[in-house]
N, C-alpha and C positions, 0 to 999 in steps of 0.2 A: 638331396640325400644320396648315398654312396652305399653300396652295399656289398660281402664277400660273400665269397661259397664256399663253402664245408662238405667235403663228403667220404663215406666212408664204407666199407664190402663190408656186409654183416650177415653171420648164417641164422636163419629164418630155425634152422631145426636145433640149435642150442643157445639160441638168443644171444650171442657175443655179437661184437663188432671188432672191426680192424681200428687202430684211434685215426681220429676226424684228420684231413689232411685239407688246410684251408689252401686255397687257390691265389695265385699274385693278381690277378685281372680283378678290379674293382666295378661295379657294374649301377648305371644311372637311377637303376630303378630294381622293386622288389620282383615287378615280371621280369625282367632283362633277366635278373638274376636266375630264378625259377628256371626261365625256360632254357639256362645255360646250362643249368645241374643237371638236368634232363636231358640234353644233349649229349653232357658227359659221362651220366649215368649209362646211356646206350655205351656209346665207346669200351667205357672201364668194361662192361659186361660183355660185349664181343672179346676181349680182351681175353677173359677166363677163360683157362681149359675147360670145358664145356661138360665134361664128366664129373668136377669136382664141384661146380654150379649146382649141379644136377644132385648127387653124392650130398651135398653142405646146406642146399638149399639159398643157394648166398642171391643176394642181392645188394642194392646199395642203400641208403640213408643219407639225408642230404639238408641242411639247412641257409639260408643267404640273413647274414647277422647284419644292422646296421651299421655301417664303418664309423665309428666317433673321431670326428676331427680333419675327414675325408672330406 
């Protein structure tokens, strides 16, 4: 099985999200997967200006869907 990653900055203090942004890397397994959101979860979030994190409450959301036909 074959799996992608979805992930997306979403503010915690008005419940939106930015739309899912799936990833090209196709991943072996559903931990492979997992533990790459979470990798990139840290990333994206060093990423933000740190005042608007803070200010929005943001975070990420993240799912690994199974690839049909992968």
């Amino acid at each position: 099985m074959k799996f992608f990653m979805s992930i997306a900055v979403c503010s915690f203090l008005d419940l939106t999200c930015m739309p899912m942004v799936q990833y090209p890397n196709f991943y072996n397994s559903w931990n492979d997967c997992m533990q790459a959101a979470y990798k990139e979860s840290i990333i994206l979030m060093s990423e933000l200006d740190q005042d608007m994190v803070e200010r929005n409450r943001l975070a990420t959301k993240f799912t690994c869907t199974q690839a049909h036909g992968a």
